[in-house]
C-alpha positions in Angstrom: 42.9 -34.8 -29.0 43.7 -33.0 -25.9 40.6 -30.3 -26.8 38.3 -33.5 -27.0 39.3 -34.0 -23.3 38.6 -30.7 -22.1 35.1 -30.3 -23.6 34.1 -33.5 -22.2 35.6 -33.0 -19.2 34.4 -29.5 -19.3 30.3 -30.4 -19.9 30.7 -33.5 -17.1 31.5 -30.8 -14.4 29.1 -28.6 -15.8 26.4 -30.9 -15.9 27.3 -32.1 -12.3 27.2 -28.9 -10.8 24.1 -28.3 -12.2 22.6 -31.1 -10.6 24.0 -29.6 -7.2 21.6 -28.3 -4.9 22.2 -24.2 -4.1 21.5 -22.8 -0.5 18.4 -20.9 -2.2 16.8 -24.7 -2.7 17.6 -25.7 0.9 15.7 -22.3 1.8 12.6 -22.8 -0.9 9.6 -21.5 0.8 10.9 -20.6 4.3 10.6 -16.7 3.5 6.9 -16.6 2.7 6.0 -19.4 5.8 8.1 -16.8 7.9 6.4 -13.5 6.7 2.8 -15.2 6.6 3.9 -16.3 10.1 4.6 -12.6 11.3 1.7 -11.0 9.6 -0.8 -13.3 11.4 -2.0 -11.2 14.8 -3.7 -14.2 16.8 -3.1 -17.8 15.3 -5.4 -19.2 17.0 -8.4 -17.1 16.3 -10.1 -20.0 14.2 -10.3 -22.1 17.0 -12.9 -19.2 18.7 -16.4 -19.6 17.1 -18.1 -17.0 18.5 -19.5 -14.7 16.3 -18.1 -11.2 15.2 -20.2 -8.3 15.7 -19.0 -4.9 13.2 -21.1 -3.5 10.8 -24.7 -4.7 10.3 -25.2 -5.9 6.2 -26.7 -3.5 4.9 -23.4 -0.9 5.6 -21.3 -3.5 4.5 -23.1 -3.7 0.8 -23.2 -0.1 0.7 -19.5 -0.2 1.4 -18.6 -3.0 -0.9 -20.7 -1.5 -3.7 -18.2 1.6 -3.5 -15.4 -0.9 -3.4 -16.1 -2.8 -6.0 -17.4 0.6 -8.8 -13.9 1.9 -8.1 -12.5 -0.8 -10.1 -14.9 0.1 -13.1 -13.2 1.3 -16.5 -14.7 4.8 -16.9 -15.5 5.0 -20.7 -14.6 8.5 -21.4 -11.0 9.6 -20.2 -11.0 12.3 -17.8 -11.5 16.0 -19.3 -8.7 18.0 -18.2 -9.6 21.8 -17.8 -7.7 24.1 -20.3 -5.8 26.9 -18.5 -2.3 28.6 -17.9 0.7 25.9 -16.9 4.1 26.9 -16.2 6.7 24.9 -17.2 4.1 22.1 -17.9 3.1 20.7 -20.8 -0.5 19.8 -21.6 -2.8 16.8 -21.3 -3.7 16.9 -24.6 
């Protein structure tokens, strides 16, 4: 009868402390508001509308071009040359 008592008792506290809220809950979301908050160089550079001048467009779609074909799957895996290795074991 006593064992009855103690489970009971036992999954009450359990299920209490489970409801409980942790000091990682009270914290939720403060880390990435503070490091968004640090990597941010001028907060109030939306409120200027003046244009930026940098590269012209035709620079920037050469360079974006590069950009983005480095990101392509090559088809064929690289061909690794065959040659003397020491203490290596090959590619192949």
């Amino acid at each position: 009868m006593i064992k009855k008592y103690l489970i009971v008792i036992s999954l009450a506290g359990m299920s209490l402390a489970g409801c409980a809220t942790s000091q990682v809950e009270k914290d939720y979301g403060n880390s990435f508001q503070l490091v968004k908050s640090n990597q941010m160089l001028n907060p109030e550079a939306g409120k200027n509308l003046d244009p930026v001048y940098g590269l012209d467009g035709h620079a920037a779609l050469i360079i974006m071009e590069k950009y983005r074909k480095s990101f392509e799957i090559h088809s064929a895996p690289p061909i690794y040359p065959m040659g003397v290795t020491i203490g290596q074991t090959s590619m192949r």
